[in-house]
C-alpha atoms as one frame of an Amber mdcrd trajectory, in Angstrom:
protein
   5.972  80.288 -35.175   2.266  80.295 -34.566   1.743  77.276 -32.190  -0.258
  78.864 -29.322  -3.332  80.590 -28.376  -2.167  84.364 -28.105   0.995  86.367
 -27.757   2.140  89.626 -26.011   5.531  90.892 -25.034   8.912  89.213 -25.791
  12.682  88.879 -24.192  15.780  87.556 -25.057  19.321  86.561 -23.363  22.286
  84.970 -23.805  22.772  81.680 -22.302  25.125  80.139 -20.528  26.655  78.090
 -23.276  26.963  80.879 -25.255  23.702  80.608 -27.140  20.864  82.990 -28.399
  17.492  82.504 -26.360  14.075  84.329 -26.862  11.193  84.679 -23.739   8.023
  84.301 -26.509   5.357  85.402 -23.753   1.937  83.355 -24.125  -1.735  84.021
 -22.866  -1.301  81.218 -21.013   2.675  80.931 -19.895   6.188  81.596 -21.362
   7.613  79.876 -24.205  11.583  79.295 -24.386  13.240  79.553 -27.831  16.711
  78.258 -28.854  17.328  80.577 -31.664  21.240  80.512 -32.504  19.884  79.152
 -35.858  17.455  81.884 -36.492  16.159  79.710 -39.585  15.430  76.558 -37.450
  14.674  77.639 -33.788  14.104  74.947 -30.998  11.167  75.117 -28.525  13.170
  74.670 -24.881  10.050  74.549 -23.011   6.796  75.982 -21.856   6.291  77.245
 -18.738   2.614  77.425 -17.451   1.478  80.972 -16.234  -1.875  82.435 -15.410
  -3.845  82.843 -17.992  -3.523  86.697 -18.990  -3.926  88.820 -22.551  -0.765
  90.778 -20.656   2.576  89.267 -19.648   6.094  90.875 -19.382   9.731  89.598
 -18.444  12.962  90.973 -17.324  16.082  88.859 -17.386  18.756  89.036 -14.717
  21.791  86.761 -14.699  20.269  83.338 -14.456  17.318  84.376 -13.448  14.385
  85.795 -15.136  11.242  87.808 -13.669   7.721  86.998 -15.249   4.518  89.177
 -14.472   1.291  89.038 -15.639  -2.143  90.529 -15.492  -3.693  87.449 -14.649
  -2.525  87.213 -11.344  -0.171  84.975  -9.356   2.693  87.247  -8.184   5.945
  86.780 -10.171   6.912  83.991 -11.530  11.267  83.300 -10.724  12.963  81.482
 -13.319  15.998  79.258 -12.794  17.928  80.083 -17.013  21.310  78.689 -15.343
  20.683  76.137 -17.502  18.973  77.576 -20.837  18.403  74.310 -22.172  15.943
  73.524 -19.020  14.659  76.908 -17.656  12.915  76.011 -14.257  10.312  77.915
 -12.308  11.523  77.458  -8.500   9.328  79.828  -7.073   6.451  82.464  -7.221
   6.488  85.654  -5.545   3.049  86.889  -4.183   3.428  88.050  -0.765   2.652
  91.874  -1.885   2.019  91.222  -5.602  -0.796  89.613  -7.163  -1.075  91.327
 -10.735   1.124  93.351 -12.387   1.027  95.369 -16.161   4.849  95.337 -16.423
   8.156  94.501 -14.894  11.900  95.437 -15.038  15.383  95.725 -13.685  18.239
  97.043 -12.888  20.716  94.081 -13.297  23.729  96.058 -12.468  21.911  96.482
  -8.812  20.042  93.061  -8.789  17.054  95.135  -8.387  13.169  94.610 -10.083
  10.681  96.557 -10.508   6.848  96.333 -11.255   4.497  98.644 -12.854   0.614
  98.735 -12.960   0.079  96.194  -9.904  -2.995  97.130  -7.608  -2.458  94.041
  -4.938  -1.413  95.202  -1.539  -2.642  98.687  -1.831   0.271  99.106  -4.662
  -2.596 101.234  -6.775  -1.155 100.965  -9.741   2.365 102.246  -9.160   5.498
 101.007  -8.883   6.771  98.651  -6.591  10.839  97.880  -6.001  12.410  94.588
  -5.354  15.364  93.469  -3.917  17.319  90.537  -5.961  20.066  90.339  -3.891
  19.394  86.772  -3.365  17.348  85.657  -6.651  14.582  83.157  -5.414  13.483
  85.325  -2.397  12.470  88.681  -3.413  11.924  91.625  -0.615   9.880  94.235
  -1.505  11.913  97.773  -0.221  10.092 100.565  -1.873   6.959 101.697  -3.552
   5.992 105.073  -5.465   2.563 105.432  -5.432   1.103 108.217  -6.568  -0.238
 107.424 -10.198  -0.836 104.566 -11.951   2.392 103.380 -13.941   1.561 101.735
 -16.798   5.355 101.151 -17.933   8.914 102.325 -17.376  12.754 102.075 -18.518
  16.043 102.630 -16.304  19.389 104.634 -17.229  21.843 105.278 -14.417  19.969
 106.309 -11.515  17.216 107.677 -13.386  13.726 105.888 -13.660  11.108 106.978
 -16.618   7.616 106.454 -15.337   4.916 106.251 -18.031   2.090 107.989 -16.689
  -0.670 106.732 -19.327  -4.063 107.739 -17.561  -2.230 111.377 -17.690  -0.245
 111.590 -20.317   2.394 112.280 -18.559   6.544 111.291 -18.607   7.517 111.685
 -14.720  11.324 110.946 -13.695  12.042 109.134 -10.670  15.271 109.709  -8.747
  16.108 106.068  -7.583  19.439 106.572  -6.090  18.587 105.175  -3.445  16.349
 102.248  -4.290  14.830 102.127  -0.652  13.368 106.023  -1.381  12.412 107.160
  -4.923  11.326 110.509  -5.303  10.595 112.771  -8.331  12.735 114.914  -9.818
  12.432 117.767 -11.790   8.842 118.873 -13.555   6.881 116.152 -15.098   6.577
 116.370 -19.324   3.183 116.474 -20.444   2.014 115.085 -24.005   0.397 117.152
 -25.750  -1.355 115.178 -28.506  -1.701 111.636 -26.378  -0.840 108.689 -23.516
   2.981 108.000 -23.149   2.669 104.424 -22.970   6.070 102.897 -23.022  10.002
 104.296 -23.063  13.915 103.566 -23.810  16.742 105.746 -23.251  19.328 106.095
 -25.805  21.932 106.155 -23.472  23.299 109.312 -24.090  21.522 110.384 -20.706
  19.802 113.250 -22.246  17.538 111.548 -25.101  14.053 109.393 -24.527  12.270
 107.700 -26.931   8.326 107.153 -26.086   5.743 105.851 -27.520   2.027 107.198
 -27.405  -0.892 104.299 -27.319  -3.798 105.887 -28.683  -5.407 106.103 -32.255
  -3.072 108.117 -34.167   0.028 107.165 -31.327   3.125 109.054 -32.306   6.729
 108.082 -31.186   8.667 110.682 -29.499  11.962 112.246 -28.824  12.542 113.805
 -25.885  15.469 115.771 -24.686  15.580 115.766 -20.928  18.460 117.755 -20.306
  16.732 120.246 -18.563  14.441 117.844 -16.298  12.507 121.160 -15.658  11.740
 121.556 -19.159  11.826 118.669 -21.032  11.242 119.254 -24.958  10.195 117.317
 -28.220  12.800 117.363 -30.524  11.001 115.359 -33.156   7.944 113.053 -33.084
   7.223 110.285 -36.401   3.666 108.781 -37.157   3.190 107.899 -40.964   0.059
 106.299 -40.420  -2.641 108.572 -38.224  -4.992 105.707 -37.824  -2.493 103.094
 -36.237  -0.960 103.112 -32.692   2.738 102.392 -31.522   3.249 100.042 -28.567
   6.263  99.355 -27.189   9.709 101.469 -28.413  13.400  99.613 -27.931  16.309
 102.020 -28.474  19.980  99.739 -29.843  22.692 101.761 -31.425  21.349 104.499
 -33.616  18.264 102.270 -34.494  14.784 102.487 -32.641  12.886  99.367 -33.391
   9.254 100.136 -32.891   6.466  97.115 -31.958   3.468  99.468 -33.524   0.199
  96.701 -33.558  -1.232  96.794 -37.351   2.141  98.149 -39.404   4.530  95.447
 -37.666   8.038  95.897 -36.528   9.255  99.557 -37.857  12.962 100.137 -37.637
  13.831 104.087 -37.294  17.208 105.904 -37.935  17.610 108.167 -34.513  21.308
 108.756 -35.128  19.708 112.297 -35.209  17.385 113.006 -32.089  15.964 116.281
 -34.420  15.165 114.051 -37.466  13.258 110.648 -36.960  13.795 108.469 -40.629
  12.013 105.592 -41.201  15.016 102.587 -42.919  13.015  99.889 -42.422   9.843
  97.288 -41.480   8.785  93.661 -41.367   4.632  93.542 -41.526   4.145  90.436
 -38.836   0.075  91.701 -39.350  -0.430  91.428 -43.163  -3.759  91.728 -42.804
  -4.569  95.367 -42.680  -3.289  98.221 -41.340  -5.924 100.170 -40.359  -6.414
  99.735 -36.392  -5.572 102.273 -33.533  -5.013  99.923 -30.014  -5.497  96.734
 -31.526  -3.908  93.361 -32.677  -0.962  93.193 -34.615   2.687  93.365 -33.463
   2.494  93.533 -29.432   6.369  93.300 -28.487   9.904  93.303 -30.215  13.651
  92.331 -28.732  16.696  93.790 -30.771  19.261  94.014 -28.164  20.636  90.080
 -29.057  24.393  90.132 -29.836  24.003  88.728 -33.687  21.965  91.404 -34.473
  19.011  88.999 -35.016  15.369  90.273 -33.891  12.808  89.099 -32.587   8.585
  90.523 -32.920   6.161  89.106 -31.368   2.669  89.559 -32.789  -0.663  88.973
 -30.717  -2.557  86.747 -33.134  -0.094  85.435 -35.150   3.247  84.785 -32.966
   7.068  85.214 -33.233   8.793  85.814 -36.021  12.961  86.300 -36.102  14.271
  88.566 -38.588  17.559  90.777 -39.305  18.052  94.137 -40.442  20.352  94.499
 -43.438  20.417  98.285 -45.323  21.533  96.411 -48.276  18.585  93.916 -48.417
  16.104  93.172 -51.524  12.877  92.324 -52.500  12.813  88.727 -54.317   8.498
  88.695 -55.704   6.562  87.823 -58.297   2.927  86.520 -59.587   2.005  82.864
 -60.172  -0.341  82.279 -63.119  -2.615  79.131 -63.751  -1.796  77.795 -67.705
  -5.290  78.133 -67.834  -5.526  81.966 -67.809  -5.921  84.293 -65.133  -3.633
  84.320 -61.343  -3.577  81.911 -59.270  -4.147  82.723 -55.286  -3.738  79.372
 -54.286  -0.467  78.882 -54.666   2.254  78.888 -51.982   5.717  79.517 -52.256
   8.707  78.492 -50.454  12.069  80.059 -50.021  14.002  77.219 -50.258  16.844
  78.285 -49.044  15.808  79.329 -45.473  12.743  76.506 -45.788  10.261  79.719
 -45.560   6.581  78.906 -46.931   4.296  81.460 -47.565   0.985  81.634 -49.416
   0.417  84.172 -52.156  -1.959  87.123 -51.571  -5.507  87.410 -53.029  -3.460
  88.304 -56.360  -1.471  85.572 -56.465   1.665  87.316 -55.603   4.659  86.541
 -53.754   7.338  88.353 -51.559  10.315  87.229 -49.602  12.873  89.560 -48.409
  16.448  88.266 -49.911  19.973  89.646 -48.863  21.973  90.481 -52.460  23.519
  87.426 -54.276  22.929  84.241 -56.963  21.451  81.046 -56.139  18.232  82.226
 -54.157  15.395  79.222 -55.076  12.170  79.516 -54.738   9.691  76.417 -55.196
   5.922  76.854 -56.197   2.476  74.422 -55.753  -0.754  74.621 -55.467  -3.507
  71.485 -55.492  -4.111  70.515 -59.050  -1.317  72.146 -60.576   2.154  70.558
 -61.281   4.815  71.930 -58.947   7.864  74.348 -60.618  10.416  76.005 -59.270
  13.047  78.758 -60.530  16.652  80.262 -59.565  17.420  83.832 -59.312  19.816
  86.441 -58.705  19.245  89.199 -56.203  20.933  92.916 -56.729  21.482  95.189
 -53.877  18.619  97.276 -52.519  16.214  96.428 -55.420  13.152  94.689 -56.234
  13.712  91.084 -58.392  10.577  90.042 -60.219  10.219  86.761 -61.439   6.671
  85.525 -62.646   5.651  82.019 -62.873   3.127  79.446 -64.375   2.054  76.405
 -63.580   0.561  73.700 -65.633  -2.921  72.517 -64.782  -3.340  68.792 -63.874
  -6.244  66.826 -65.895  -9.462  67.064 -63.252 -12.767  66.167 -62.976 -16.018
  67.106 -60.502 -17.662  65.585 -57.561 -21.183  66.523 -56.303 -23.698  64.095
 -54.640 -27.137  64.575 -52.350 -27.095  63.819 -48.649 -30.564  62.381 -47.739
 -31.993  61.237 -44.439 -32.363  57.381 -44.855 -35.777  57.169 -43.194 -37.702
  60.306 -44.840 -35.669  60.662 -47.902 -35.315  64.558 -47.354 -32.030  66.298
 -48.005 -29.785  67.194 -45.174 -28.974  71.086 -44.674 -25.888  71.634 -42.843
 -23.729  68.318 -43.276 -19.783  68.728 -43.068 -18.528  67.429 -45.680 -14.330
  66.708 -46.418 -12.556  65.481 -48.669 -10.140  63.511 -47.905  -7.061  63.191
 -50.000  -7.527  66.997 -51.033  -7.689  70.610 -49.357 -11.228  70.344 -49.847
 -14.212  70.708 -47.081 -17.806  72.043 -47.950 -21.357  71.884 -46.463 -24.541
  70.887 -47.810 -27.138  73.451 -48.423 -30.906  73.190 -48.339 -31.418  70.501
 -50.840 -28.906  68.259 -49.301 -26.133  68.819 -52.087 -22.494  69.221 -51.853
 -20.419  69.885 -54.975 -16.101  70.025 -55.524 -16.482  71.448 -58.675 -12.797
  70.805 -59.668 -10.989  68.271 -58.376  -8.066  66.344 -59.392  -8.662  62.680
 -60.975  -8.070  60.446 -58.617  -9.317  58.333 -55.746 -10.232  59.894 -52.595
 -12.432  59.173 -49.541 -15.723  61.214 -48.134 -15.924  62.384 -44.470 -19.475
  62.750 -43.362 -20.266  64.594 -40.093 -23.554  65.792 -38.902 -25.403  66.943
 -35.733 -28.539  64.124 -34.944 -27.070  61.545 -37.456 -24.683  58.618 -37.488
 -21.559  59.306 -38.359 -19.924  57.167 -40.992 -16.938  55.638 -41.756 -14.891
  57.210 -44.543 -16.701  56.507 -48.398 -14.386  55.871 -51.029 -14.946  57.577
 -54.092 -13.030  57.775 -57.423 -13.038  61.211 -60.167 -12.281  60.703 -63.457
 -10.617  63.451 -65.622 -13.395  65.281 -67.737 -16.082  63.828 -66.002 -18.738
  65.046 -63.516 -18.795  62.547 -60.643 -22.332  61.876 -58.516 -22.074  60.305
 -55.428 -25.352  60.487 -52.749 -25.287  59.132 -49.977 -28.234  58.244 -47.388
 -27.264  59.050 -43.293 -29.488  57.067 -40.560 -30.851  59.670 -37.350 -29.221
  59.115 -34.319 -30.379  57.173 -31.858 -29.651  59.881 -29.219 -30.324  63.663
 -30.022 -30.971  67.009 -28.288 -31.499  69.831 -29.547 -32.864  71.395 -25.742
 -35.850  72.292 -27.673 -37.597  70.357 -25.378 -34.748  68.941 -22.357 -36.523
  66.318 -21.083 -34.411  64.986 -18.534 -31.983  67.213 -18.104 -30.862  68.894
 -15.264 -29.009  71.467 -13.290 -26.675  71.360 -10.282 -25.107  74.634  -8.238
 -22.446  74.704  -6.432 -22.731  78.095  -4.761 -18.980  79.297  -3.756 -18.700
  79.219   0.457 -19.646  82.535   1.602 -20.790  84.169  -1.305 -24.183  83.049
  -2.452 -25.387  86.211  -2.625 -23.246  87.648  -5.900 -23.641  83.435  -7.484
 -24.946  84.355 -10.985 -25.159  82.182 -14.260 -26.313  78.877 -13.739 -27.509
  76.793 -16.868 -30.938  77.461 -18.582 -32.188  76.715 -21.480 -33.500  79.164
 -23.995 -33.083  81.411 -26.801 -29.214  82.767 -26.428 -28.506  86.225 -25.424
 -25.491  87.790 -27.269 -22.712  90.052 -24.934 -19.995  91.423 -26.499 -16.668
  92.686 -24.538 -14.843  93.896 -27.964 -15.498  90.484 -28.622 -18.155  88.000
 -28.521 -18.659  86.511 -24.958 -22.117  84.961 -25.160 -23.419  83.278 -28.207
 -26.201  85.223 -29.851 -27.497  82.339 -31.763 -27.697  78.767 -30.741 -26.303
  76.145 -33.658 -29.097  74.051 -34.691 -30.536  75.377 -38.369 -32.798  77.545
 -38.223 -36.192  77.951 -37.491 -35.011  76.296 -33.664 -33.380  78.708 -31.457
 -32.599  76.813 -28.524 -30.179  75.499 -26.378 -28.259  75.264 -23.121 -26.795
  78.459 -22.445 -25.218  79.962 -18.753 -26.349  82.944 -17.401 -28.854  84.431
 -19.716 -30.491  87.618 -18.755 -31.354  89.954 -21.642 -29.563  92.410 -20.150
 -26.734  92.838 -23.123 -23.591  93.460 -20.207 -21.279  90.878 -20.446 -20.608
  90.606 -16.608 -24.450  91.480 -15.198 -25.195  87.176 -15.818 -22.291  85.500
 -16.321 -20.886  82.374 -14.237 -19.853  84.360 -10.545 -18.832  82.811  -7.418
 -20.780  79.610  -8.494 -19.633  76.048 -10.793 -22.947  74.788 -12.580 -23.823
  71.443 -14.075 -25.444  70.474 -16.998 -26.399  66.705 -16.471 -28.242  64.123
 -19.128 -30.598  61.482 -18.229 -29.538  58.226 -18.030 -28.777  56.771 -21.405
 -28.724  52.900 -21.593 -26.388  52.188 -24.515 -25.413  48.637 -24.216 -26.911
  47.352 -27.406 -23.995  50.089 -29.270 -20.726  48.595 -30.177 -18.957  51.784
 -30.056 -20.952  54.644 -28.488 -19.735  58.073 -29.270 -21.608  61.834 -27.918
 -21.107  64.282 -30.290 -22.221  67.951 -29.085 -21.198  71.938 -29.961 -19.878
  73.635 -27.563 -18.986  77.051 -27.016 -16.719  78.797 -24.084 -15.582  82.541
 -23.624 -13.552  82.812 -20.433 -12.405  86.514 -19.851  -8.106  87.168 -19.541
  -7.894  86.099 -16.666  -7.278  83.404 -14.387 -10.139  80.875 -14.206 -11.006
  76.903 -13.595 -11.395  75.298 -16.766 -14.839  74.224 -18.555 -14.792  70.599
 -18.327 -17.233  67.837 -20.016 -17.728  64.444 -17.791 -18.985  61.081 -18.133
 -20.527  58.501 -16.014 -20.804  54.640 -16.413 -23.171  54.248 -13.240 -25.981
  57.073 -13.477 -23.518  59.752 -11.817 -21.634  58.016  -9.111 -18.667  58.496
 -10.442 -17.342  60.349 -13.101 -14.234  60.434 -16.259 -12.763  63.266 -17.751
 -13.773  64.072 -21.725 -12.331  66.828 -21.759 -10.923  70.193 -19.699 -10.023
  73.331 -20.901  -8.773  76.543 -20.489  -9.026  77.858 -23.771 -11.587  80.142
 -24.975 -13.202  79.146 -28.037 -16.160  81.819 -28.351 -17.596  80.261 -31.468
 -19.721  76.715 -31.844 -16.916  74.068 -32.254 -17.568  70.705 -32.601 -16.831
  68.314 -30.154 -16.683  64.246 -30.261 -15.360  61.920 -27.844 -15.605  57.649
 -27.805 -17.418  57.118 -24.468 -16.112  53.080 -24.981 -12.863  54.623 -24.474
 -13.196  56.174 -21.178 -16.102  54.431 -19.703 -16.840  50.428 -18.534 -20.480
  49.846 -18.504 -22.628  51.398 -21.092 -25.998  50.459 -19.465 -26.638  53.761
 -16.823 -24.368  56.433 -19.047 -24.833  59.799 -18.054 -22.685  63.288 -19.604
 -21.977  66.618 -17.219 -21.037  69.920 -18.823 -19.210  72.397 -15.840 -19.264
  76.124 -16.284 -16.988  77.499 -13.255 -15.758  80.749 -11.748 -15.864  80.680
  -7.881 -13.828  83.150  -6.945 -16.159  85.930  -8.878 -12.900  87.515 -10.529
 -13.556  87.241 -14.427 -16.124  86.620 -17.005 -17.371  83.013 -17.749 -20.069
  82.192 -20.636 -20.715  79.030 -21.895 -23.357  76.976 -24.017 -23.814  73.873
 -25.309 -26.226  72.103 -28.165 -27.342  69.224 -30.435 -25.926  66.864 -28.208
 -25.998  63.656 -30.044 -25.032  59.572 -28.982 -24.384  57.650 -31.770 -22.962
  53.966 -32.389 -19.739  54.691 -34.871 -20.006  50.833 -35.902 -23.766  50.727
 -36.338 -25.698  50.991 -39.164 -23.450  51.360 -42.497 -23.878  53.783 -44.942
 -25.892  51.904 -48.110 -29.292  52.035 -49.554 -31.572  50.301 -46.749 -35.325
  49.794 -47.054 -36.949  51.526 -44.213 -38.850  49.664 -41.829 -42.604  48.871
 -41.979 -44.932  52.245 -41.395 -48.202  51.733 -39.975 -49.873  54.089 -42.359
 -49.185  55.617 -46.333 -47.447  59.046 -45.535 -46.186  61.352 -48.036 -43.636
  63.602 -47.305 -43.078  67.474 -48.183 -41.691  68.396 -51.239 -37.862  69.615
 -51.115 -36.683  72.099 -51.935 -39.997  74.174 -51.948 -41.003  76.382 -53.739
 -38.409  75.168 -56.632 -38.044  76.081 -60.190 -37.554  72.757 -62.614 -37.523
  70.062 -60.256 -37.908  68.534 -56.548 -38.171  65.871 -54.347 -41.327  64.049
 -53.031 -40.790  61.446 -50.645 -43.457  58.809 -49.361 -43.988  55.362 -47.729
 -45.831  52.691 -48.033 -46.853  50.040 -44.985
């Protein structure tokens, strides 16, 4: 279920009504899953958060606890009613951020971990949920940072990460914690997260470093506590988060997935089993992959939720099978564009780079599985599954007759090819972009009638082109584009302008207003600022915020200040149906922040409608393209705002924007159009050039 814009942790209850729920927790909120039919879950709701990479949740009775990195105190939850869960109130009168929460349900107590508001530091703070919407702090424990903990009895397990360290907490009474006995000190890494096995003597921990180990611990002697076995299969990887139910340990560890581990013996740690939510490698230490996992739901169904690709529900079964194969093209050779579909459960999943296939199947007759891929006619087959083993079935499909499609995209008044034009095909999975000689080519397509989508920076866009392919036959279809009335590259801004708003009492820390320039890359394990702008090469410029070449991602970036890009004045009343099309690219940092938000104005900048908002970062050149007819009443004085904001000083903010372009959607059709009289001969440069066996000369005559 990979409908949202990053995951972390995950939680799961029982409703009211007797149904399964799951807590999916969001960079930007919580999302509420109806999953008593594990095979067809219902989204409940999302509820908005702060934005944050980090976000945990504890459920007591009908209520649940959020927390979050990103700030905002804790979030209370009305569940009574699991079909509507309601947030009725936010607690931040001594929390602002925290790294984790918990409870103790049997004493309506919570507790948060990693939290620095108040003078918390980074320890552990204890709530009273005596009555549910009105939390009262009543304890802290303060002397390390806590990045994570677990409860059993009386007995609190602090993770100590900075210091590798285990340290119990005697929270008998709730109002006083103190330590007890001698803390345990890892000796090969940073005990990131716990779960008792409720034995009162064994821990499980997990260590979140490159080559992060999970860990038994006997703490039986709280004065001595001992290793009595520690598991790590993969050296390069890291756990995360460990959850103890029954004799199982279901580990969330980033790269390898979900790993299930037999700990019916605390002296002998056995992997039984794993579901890979991060196919694509497992090779990373502290990194994406599987973030959080729930097991402790009453069907035995489980729940993983990984950071980049989202939740996935799953079940343990000992006796469960491997149902997998290869699909092969009657042509010769695999085929890796096929997908496959259990049809059974409605599960679709594409084969790997060598065509092959894999769905996990309990034992049993009548398992279908259905395979397609563009061009190919559709089969499917129906197998048997033993016990345990692996069931191979191999497949062909039959190839459909096809044709090809290629064409040159020119520029209608100079007759030079186009570089850089998006071109889709629509009708088919098919998308490509024209190189320097202006062609675009499907080399094998499907006969058949289909439609061209044409998109380019600085030219009109057009409506869609029909076009037919015939089966053994190469198609050509060029097509001319007209310039844009309207485009900026911010090679040369004339007209454009920049407006601070300096945040009240702080101008002296404002940073990152808009210039224009040559783009300064910063990285924070990820891009932040754009090293290059988007126009094809050999122009480099564009609108960028906060550009010192200074290569730290926070020494220029948007601070205590919101800064305006503005256009001229563009009269467009002679367009029918006036779009601006323009790249844009936005990093905000994890956490919270005011959105970056695109404006236009019908009366020079007197007042001004919403394009677009958003909170979303996006640290790559996307595309952006709005009808200003839509939004706007007179075209005559139309102006466009671009708003880069972080007042507050609390996170990173980058932004940049280029080839802004205004064109009429219903001017100028595509067709072959004799330019315009020239007040001279001109000839044209070659293209391409230098070429081998043959180019393109363009000229005019007055």
């Amino acid at each position: 279920r990979d409908q949202f814009e990053g995951y972390n942790d995950v939680w799961g209850f029982v409703g009211n009504d007797g149904r399964e729920y799951i807590i999916q927790g969001l960079t930007t909120g919580t999302a509420w899953w109806d999953v008593d039919d594990p095979v067809n879950p219902v989204l409940v709701e999302m509820i908005p958060g702060p934005t944050s990479g980090w976000r945990d949740m504890f459920v007591i009775g009908d209520w649940c606890y959020v927390g979050t990195e990103g700030g905002g105190g804790i979030q209370i939850i009305d569940i009574a009613d699991p079909t509507n869960p309601t947030l009725v109130n936010v607690y931040d009168a001594t929390v602002r951020r925290t790294h984790n929460i918990f409870g103790d349900p049997s004493r309506s107590l919570v507790f948060t971990a990693g939290g620095y508001s108040d003078g918390a530091n980074g320890g552990i703070q204890i709530f009273d949920a005596s009555d549910p919407v009105n939390l009262v702090e009543i304890a802290r424990w303060t002397n390390q940072y806590v990045h994570d903990l677990s409860i059993e009895g009386n007995l609190m397990h602090a993770c100590l990460i900075n210091t590798a360290r285990l340290r119990l907490i005697d929270i008998s009474d709730s109002t006083n914690p103190v330590n007890f006995g001698t803390p345990f000190i890892d000796p090969s890494g940073s005990v990131h997260a716990s779960w008792p096995f409720g034995d009162g003597i064994h821990l499980m921990i997990a260590e979140e470093n490159v080559g992060g180990h999970v860990k038994t611990l006997d703490l039986s002697n709280p004065n001595a506590i001992t290793i009595t076995d520690a598991h790590n299969p993969a050296p390069a990887a890291s756990a995360h988060n460990v959850h103890v139910e029954g004799d199982k340990c279901f580990v969330s560890w980033y790269a390898r997935g979900t790993r299930i581990l037999d700990v019916s013996n605390p002296f002998n740690l056995n992997e039984i089993g794993f579901w890979d939510t991060f196919p694509d490698h497992d090779a990373g230490g502290v990194g994406p992959g599987n973030w959080g996992v729930y097991p402790h739901l009453p069907s035995g169904l489980v729940a993983s939720n990984d950071r980049p690709h989202g939740l996935f529900l799953w079940k343990y079964d000992p006796d469960g099978a491997e149902l997998s194969g290869t699909v092969f093209s009657s042509e010769g050779g695999a085929l890796p564009a096929a997908t496959a579909e259990y049809v059974n459960h409605g599960i679709v999943q594409q084969v790997d780079d060598a065509a092959g296939y894999k769905f996990s199947a309990f034992p049993g007759a009548g398992h279908s599985i259905r395979f397609s891929a563009y061009g190919f006619e559709p089969d499917s087959i129906t197998v048997a599954v033993g016990a345990g083993g692996v069931t191979t079935t191999d497949v062909t499909l039959t190839k459909k007759p096809s044709g090809s499609l290629a064409g040159v995209i020119t520029d209608r008044m100079t007759s030079l090819p186009i570089e850089g034009v998006d071109v889709i095909l629509v009708g088919s999975p098919f998308s490509t972009t024209t190189d320097s000689a202006g062609v675009y080519s499907f080399p094998d397509i499907v006969a058949g009638d289909y439609g061209l989508l044409l998109n380019r920076y600085g030219y009109l866009v057009p409506p869609e082109i029909p076009v037919g392919v015939t089966a053994n036959a190469a198609t050509a279809r060029d097509v001319e584009l007209s310039p844009a009335p309207i485009f900026v590259d911010f090679s040369d801004p004339v007209g454009w302008t920049v407006e601070d708003v300096v945040a009240a009492g702080d101008p002296g820390n404002a940073t990152g207003s808009w210039e224009f320039g040559e783009p300064f890359g910063t990285y924070a394990g990820s891009p932040i600022q754009a090293e290059h702008d988007h126009t094809l090469d050999p122009e480099d410029q564009c609108a960028v915020t906060g550009n010192a070449p200074i290569g730290s991602p926070s020494g220029d970036d948007v601070d205590s200040l919101t800064t305006r890009l503005v256009s001229p004045v563009y009269d467009l009343s002679d367009m029918t149906e006036p779009h601006v099309f323009y790249y844009r690219w936005y990093a905000p940092g994890a956490e919270e922040v005011e959105p970056f938000e695109v404006e236009a104005s019908s009366d020079g900048g007197g007042t001004w409608a919403s394009l677009e908002s958003t909170f979303i970062k996006e640290a790559f050149w996307r595309g952006m393209d709005f009808d200003l007819g839509a939004v706007l009443g007179s075209l005559s004085s139309v102006r466009v705002r671009f708003t880069a904001q972080d007042p507050d000083e609390v996170q990173l903010v980058e932004a940049a924007v280029d080839d802004f372009t205004i064109y009429d959607a219903l001017g100028d059709p595509v067709g072959a159009r004799t330019p315009g009289p020239r007040a001279k001969l001109e000839l044209f440069p070659a293209a391409p050039n230098p070429f081998s066996h043959r180019t393109r000369i363009a000229f005019s005559v007055p």
